[in-house]
N, CA, C and O atoms as CSV, one atom per row, in Angstrom:
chain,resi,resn,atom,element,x,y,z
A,1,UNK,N,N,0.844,-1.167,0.000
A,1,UNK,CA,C,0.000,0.000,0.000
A,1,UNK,C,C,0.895,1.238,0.000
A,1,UNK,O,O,1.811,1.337,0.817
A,2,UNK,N,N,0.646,2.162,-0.888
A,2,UNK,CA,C,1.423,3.241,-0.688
A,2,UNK,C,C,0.197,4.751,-0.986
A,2,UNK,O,O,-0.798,5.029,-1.655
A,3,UNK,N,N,1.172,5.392,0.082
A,3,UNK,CA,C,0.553,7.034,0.198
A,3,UNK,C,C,1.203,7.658,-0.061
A,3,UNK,O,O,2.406,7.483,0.133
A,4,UNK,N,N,0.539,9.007,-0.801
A,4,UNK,CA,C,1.148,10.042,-1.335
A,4,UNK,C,C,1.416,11.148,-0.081
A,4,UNK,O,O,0.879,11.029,1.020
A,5,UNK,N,N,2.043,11.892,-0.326
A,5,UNK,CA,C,2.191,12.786,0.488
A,5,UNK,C,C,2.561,14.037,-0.348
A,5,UNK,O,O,3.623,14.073,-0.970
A,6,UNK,N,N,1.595,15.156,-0.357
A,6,UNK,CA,C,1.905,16.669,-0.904
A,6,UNK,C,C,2.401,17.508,-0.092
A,6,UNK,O,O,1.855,17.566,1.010
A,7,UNK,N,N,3.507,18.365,-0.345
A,7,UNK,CA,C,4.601,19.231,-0.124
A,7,UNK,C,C,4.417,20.200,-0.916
A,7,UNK,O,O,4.725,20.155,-2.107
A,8,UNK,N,N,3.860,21.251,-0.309
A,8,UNK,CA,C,3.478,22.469,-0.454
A,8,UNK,C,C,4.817,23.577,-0.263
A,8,UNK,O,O,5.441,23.625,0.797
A,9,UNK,N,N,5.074,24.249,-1.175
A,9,UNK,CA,C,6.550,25.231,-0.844
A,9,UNK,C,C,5.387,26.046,-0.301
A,9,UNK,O,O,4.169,26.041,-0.481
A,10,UNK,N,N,6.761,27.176,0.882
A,10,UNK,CA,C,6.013,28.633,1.132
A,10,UNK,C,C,6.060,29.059,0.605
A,10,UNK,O,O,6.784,28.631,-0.295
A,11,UNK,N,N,5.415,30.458,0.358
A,11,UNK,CA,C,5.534,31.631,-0.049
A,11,UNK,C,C,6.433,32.299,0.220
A,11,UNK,O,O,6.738,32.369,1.410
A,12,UNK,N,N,7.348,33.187,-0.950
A,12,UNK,CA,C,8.177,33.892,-0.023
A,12,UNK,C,C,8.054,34.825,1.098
A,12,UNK,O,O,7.145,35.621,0.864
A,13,UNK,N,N,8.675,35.053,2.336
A,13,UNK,CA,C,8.315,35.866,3.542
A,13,UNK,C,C,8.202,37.146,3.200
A,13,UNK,O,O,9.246,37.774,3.028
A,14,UNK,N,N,6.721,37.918,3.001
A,14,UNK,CA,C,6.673,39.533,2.736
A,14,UNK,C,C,7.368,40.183,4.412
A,14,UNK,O,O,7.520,39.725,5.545
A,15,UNK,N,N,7.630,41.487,3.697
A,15,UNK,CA,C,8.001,41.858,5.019
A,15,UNK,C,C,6.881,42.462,5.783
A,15,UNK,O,O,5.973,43.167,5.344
A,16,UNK,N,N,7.160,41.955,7.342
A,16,UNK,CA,C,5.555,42.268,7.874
A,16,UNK,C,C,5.315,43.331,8.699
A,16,UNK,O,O,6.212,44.113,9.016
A,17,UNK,N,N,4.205,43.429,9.070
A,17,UNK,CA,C,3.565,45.633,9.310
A,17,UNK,C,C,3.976,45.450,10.679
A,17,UNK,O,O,3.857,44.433,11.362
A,18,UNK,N,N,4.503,46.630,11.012
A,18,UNK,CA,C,4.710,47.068,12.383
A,18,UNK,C,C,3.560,46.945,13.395
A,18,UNK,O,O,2.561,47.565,13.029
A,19,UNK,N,N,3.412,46.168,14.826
A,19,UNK,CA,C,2.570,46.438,15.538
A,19,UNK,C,C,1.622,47.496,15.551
A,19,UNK,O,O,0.398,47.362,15.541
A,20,UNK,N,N,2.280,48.574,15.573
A,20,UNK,CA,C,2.306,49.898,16.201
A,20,UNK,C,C,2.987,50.943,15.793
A,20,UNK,O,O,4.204,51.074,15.922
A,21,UNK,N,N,2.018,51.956,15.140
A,21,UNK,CA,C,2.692,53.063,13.989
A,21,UNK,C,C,2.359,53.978,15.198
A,21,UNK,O,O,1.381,53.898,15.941
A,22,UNK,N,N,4.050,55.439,15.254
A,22,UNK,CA,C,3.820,56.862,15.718
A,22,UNK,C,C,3.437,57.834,14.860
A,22,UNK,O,O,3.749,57.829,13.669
A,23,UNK,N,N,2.604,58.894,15.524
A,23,UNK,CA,C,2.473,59.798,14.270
A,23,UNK,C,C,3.865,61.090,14.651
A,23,UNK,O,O,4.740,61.061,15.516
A,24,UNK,N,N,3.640,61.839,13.876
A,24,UNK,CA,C,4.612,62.807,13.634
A,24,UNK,C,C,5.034,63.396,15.387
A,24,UNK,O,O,6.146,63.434,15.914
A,25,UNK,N,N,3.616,63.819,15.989
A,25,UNK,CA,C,3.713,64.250,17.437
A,25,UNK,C,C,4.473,63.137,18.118
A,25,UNK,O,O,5.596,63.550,18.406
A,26,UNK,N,N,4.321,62.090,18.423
A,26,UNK,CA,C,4.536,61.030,18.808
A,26,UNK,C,C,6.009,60.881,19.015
A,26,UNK,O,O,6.728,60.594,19.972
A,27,UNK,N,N,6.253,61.301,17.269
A,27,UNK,CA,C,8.303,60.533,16.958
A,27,UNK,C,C,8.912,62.166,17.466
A,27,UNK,O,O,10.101,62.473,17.556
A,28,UNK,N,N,8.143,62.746,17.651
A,28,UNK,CA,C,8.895,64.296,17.763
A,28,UNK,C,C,8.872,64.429,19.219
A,28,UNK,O,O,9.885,64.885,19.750
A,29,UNK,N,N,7.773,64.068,20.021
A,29,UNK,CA,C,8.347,63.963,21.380
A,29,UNK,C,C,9.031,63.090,22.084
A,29,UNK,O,O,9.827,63.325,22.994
A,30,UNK,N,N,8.642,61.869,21.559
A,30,UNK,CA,C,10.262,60.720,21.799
A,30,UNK,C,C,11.402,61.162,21.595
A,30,UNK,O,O,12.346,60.921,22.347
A,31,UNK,N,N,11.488,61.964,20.411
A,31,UNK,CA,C,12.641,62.285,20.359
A,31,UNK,C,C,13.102,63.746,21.330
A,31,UNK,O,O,14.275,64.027,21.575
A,32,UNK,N,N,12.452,64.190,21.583
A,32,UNK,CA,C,12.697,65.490,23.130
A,32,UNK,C,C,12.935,65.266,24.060
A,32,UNK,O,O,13.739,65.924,24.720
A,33,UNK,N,N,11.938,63.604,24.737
A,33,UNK,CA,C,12.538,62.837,25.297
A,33,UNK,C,C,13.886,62.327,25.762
A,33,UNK,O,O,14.541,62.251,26.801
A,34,UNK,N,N,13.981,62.001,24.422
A,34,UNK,CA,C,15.175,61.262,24.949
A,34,UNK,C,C,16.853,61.844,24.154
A,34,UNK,O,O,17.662,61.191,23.494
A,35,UNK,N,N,16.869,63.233,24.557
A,35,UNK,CA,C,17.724,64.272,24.129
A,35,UNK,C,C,18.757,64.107,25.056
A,35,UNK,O,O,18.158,63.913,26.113
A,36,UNK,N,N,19.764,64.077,25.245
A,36,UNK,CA,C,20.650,64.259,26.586
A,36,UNK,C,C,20.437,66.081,26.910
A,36,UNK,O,O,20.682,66.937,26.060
A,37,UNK,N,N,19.896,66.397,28.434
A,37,UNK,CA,C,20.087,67.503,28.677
A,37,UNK,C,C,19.065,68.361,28.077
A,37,UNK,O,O,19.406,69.391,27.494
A,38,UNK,N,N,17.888,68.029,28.171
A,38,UNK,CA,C,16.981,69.036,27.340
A,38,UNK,C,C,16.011,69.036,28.841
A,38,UNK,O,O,16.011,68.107,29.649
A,39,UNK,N,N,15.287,70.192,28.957
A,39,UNK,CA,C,14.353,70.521,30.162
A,39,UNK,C,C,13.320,68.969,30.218
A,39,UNK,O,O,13.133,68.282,31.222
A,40,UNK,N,N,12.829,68.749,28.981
A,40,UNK,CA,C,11.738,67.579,28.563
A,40,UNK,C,C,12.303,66.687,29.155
A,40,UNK,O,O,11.511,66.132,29.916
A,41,UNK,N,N,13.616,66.124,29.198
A,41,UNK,CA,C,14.532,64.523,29.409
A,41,UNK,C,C,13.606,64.259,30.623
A,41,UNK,O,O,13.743,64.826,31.707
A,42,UNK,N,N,12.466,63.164,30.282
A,42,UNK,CA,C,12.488,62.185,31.673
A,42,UNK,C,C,13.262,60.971,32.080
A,42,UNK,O,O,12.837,60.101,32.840
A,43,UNK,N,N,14.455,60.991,31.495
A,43,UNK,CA,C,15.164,59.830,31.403
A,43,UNK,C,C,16.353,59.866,30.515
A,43,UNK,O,O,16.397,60.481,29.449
A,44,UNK,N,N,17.123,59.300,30.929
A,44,UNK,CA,C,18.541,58.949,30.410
A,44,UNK,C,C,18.038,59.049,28.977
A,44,UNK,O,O,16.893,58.993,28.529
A,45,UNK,N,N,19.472,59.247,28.257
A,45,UNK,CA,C,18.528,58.740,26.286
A,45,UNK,C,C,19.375,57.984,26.117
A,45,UNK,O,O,19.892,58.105,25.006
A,46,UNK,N,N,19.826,57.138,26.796
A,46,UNK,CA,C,20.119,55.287,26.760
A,46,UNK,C,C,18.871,54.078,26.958
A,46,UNK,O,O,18.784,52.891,26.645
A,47,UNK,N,N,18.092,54.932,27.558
A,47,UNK,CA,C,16.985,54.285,27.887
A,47,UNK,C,C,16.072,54.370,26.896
A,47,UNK,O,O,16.165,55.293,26.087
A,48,UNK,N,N,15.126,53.498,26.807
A,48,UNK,CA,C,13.783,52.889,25.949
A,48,UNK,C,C,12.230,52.818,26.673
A,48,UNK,O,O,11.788,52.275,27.685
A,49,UNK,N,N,11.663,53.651,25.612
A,49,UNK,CA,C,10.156,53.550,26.409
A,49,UNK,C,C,9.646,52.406,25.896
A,49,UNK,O,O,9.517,52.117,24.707
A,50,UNK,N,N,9.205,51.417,27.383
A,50,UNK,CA,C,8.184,50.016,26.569
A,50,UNK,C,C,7.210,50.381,27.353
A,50,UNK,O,O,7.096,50.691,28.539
A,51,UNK,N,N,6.174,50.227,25.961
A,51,UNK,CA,C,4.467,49.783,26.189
A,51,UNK,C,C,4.078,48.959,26.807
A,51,UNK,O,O,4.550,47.880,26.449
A,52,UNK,N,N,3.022,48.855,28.081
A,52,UNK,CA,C,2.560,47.531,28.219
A,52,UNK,C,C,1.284,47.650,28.585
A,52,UNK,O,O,1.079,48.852,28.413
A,53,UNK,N,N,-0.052,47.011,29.116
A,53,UNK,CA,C,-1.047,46.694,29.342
A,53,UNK,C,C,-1.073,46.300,30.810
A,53,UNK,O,O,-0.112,45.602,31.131
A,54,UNK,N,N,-1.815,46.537,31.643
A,54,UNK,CA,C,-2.060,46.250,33.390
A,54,UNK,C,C,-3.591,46.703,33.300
A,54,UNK,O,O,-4.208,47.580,32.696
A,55,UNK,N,N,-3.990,45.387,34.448
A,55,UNK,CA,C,-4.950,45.429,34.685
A,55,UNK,C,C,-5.692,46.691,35.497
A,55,UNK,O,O,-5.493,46.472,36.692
A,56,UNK,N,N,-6.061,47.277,35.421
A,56,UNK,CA,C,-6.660,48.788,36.262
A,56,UNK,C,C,-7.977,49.338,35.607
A,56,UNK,O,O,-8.421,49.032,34.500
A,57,UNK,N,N,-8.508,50.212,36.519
A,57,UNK,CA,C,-10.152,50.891,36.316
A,57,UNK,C,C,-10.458,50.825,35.853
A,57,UNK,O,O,-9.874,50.270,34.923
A,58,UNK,N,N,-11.751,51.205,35.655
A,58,UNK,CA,C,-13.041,51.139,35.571
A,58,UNK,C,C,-13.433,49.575,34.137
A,58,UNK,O,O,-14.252,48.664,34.257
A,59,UNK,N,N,-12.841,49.747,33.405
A,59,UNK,CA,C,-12.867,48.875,32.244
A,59,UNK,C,C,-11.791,48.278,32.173
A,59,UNK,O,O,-11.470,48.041,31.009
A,60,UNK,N,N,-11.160,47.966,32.853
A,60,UNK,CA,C,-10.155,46.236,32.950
A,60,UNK,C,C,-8.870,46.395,32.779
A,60,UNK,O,O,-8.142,45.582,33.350
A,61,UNK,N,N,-8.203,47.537,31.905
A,61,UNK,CA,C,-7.275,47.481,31.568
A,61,UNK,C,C,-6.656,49.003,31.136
A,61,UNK,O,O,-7.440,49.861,30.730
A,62,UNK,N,N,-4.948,49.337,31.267
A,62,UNK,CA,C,-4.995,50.322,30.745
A,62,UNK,C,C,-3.383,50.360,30.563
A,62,UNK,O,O,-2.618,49.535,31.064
A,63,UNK,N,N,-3.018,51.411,29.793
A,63,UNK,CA,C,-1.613,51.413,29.203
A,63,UNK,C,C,-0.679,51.978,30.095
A,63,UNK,O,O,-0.849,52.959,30.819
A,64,UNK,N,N,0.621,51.060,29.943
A,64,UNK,CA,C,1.569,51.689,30.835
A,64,UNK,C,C,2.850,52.372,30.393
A,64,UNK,O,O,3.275,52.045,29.285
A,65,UNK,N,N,3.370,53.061,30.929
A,65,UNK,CA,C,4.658,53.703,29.441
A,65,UNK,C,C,5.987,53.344,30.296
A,65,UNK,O,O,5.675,52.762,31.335
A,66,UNK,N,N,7.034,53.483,30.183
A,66,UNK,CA,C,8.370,52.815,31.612
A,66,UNK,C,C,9.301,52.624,30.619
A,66,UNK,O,O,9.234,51.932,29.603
A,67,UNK,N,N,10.245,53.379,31.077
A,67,UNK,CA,C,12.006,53.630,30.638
A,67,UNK,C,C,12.949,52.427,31.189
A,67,UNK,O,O,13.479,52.485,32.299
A,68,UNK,N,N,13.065,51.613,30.527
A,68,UNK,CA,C,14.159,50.840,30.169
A,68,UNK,C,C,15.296,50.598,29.801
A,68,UNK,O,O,15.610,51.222,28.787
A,69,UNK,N,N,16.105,49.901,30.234
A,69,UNK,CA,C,17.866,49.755,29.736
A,69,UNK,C,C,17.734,48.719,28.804
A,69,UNK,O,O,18.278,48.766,27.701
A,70,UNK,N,N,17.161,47.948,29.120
A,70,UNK,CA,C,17.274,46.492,28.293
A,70,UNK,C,C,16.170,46.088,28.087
A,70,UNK,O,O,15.340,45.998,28.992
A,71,UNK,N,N,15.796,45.575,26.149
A,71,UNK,CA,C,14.734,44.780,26.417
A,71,UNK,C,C,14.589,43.652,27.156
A,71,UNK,O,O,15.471,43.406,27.979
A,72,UNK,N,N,13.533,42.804,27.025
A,72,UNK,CA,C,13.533,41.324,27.721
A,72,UNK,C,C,13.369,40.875,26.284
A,72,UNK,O,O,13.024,41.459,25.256
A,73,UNK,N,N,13.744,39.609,26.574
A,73,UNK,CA,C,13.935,38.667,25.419
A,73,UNK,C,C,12.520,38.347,24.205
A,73,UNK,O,O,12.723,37.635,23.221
A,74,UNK,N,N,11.181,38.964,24.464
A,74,UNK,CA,C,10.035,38.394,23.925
A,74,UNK,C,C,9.313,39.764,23.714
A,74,UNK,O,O,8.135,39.866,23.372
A,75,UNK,N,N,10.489,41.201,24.052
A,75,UNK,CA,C,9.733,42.245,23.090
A,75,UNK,C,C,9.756,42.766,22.187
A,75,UNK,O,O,10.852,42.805,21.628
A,76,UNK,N,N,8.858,43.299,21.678
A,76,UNK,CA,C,8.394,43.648,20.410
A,76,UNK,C,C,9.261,44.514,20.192
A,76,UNK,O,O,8.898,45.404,20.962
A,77,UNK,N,N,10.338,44.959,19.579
A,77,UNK,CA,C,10.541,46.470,19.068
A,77,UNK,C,C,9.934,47.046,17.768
A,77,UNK,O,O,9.476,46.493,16.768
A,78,UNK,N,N,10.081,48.306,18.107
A,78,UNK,CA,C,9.159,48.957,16.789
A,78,UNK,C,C,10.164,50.177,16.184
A,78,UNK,O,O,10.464,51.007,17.041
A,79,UNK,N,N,10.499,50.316,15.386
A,79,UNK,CA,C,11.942,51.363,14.891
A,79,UNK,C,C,10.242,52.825,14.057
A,79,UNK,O,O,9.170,52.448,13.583
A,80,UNK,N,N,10.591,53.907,14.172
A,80,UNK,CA,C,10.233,54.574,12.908
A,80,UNK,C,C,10.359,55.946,13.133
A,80,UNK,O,O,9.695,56.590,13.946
A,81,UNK,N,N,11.212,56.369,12.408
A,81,UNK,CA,C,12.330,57.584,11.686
A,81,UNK,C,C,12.878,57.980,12.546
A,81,UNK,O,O,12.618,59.027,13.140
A,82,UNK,N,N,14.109,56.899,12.877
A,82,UNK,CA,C,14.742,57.051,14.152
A,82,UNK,C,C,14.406,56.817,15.632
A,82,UNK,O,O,15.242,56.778,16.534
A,83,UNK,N,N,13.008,56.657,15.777
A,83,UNK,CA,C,12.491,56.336,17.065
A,83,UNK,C,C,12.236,55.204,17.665
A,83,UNK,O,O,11.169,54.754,17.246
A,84,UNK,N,N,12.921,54.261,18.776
A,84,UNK,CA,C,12.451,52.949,19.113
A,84,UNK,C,C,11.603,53.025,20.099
A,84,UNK,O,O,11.633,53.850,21.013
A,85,UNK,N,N,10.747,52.076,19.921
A,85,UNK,CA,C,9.980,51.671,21.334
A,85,UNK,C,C,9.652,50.175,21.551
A,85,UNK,O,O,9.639,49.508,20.517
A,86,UNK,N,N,9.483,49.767,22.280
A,86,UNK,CA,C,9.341,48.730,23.150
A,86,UNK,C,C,8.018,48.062,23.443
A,86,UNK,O,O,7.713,48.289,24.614
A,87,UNK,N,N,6.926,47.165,22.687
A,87,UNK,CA,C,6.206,46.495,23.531
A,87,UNK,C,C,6.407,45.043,24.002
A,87,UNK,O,O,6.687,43.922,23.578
A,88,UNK,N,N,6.081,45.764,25.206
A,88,UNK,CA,C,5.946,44.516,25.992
A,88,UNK,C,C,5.102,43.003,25.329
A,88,UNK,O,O,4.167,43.254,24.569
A,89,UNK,N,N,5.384,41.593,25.576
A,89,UNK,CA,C,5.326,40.803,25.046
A,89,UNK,C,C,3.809,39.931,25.106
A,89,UNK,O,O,3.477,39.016,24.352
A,90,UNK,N,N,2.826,40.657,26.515
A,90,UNK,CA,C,1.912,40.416,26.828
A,90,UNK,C,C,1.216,41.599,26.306
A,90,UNK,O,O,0.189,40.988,26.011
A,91,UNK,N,N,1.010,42.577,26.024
A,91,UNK,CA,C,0.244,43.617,25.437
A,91,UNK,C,C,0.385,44.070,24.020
A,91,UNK,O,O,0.076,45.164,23.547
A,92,UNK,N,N,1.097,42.655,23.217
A,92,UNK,CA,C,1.478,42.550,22.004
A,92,UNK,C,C,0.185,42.386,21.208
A,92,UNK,O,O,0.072,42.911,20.100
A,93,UNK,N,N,-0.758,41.687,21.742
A,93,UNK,CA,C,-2.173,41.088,20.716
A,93,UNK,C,C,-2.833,42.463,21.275
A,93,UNK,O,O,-3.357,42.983,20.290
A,94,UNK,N,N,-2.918,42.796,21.737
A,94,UNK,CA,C,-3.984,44.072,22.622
A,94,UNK,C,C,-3.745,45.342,21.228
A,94,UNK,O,O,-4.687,45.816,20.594
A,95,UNK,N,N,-2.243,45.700,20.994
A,95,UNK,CA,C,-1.572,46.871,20.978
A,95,UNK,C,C,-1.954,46.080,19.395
A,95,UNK,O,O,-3.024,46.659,19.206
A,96,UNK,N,N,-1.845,45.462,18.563
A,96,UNK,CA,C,-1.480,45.346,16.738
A,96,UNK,C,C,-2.890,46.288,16.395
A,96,UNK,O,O,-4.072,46.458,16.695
A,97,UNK,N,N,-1.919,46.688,15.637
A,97,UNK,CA,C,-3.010,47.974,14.489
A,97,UNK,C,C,-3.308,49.209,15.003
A,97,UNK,O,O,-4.067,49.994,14.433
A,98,UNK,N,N,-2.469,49.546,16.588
A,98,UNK,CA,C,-3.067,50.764,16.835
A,98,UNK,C,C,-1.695,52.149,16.540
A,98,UNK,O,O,-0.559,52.029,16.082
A,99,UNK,N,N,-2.221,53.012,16.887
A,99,UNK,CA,C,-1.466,54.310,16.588
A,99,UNK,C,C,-1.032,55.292,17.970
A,99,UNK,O,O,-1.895,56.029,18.446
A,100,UNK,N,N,0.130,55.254,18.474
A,100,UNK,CA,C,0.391,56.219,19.257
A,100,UNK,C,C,0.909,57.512,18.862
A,100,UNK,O,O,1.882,57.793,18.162
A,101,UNK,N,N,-0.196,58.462,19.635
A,101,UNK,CA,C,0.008,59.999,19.445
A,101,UNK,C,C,0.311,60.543,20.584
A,101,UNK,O,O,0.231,59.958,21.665
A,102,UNK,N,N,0.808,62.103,20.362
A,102,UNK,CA,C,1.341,62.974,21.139
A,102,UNK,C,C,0.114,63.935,21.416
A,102,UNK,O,O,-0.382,64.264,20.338
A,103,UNK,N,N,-0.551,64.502,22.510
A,103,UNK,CA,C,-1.565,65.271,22.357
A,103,UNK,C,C,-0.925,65.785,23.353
A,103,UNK,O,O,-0.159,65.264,24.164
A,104,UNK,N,N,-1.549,67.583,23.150
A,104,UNK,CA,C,-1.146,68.443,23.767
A,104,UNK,C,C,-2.016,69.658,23.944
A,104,UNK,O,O,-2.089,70.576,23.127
A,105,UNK,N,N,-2.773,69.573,25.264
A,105,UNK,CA,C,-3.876,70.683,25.507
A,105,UNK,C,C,-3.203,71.281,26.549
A,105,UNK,O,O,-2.133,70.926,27.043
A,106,UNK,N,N,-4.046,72.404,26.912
A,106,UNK,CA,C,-4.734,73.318,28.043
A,106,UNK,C,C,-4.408,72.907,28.978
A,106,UNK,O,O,-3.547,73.437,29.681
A,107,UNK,N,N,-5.154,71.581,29.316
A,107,UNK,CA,C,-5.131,71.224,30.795
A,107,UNK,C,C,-4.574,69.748,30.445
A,107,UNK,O,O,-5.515,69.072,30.859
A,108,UNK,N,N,-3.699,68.896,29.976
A,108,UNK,CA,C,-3.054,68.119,29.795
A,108,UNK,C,C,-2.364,67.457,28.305
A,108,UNK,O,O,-2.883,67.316,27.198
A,109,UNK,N,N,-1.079,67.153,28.765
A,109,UNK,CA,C,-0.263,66.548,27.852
A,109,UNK,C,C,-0.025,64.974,28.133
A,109,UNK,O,O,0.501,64.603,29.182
A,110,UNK,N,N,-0.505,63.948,26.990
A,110,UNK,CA,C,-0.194,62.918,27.268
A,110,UNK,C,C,-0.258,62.170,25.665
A,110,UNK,O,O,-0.723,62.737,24.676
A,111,UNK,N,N,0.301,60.828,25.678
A,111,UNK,CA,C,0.645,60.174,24.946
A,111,UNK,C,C,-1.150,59.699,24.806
A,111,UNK,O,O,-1.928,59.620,25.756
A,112,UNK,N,N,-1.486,59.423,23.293
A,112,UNK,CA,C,-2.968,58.814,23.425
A,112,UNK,C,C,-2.546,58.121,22.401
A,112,UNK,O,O,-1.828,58.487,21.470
A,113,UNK,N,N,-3.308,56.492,22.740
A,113,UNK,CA,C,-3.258,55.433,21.833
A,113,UNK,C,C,-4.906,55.417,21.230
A,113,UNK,O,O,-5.910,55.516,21.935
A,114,UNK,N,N,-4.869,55.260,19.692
A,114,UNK,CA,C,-6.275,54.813,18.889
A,114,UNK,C,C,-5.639,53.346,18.576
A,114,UNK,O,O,-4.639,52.927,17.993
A,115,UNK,N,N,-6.951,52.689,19.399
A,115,UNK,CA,C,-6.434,51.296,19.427
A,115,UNK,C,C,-7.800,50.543,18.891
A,115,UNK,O,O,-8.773,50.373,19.625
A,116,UNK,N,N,-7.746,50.127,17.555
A,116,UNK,CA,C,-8.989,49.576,16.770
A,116,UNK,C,C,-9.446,47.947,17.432
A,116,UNK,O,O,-10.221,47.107,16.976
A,117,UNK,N,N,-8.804,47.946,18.384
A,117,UNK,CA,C,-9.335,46.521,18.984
A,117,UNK,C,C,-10.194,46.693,20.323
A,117,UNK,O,O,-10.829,45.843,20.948
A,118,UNK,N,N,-10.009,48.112,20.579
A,118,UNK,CA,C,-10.835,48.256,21.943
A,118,UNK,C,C,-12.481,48.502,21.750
A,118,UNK,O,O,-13.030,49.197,20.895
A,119,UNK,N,N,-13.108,47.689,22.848
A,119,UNK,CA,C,-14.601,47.863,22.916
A,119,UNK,C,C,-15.452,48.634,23.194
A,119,UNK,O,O,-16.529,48.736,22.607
A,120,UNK,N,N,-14.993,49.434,24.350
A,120,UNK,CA,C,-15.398,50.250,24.971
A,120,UNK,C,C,-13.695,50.610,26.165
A,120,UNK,O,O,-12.624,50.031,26.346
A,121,UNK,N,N,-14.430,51.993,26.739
A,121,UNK,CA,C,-13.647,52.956,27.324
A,121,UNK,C,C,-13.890,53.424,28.658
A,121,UNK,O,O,-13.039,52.725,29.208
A,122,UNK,N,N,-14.357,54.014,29.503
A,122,UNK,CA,C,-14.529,54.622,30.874
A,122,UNK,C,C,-14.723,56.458,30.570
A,122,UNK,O,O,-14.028,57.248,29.930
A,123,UNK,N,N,-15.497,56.561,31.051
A,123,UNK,CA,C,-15.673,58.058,30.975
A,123,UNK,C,C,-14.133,58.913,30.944
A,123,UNK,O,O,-13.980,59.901,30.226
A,124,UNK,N,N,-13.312,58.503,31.614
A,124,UNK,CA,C,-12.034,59.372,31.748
A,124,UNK,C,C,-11.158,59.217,30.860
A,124,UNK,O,O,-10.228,59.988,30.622
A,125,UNK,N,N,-11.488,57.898,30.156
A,125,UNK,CA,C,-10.488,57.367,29.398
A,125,UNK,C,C,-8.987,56.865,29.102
A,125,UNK,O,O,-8.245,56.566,28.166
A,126,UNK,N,N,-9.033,57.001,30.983
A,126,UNK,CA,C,-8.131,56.077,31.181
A,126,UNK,C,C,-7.975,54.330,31.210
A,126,UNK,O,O,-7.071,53.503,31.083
A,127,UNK,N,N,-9.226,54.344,31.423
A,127,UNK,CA,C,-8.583,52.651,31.051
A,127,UNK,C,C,-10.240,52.404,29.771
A,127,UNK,O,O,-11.172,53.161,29.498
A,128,UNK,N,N,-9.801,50.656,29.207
A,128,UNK,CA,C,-10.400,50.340,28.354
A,128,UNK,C,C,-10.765,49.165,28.447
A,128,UNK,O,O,-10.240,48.579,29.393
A,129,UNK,N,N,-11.619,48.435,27.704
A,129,UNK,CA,C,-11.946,47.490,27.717
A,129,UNK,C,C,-11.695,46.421,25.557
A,129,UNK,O,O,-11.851,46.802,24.397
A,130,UNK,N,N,-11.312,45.227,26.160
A,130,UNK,CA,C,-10.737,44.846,25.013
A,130,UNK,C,C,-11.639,43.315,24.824
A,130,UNK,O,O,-11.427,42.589,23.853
């Protein structure tokens, strides 16, 4: 008795989309950031901001930002026009397809993620639900 067996080649490997695109605000304050010696420096500019996800208010979950020396072995890096960042390896499925921005009002400055996987939000909009 004999069986066939089909052997399928791959496809060649396209190159694949970044987790997580910055917009212009975004790569322009990373980069103020992480200036040696500028009023902005919250941190060494040896250091790396990684993304991550923790459980907190009102809707389950919410983003965390944290200056780093070293990645860990299972994160994501993300390079774009000169700017690295870091997600973390558990807030990797959460974070694909979204966009971090730089916003800058009146009464606060903060990093805001449009994250097309989230369900809902909390009035404050600090945390989310996924």
């Amino acid at each position: 008795m004999s069986s066939r067996v089909m052997v399928r080649m791959a496809p060649a490997l396209k190159g694949r989309r970044s987790p997580l695109t910055l917009t212009q605000a975004a790569v322009q304050r990373l980069k103020e950031l992480q200036q040696p010696g500028s009023m902005a420096a919250a941190a060494d500019s040896s250091k790396l901001l990684k993304i991550g996800i923790q459980g907190k208010g009102c809707s389950g979950s919410a983003y965390t930002l944290s200056w780093v020396d070293t990645p860990k072995r299972l994160d994501e890096r993300v390079t774009q026009d000169g700017v690295t960042v870091l997600i973390d390896s558990k807030a990797l499925l959460t974070l694909i397809g979204s966009e971090m921005d730089w916003f800058e009002g009146k009464l606060a400055s903060q990093f805001v993620f449009n994250n097309p996987n989230v369900k809902g939000a909390c009035g404050c909009g600090e945390s989310f639900l996924i």
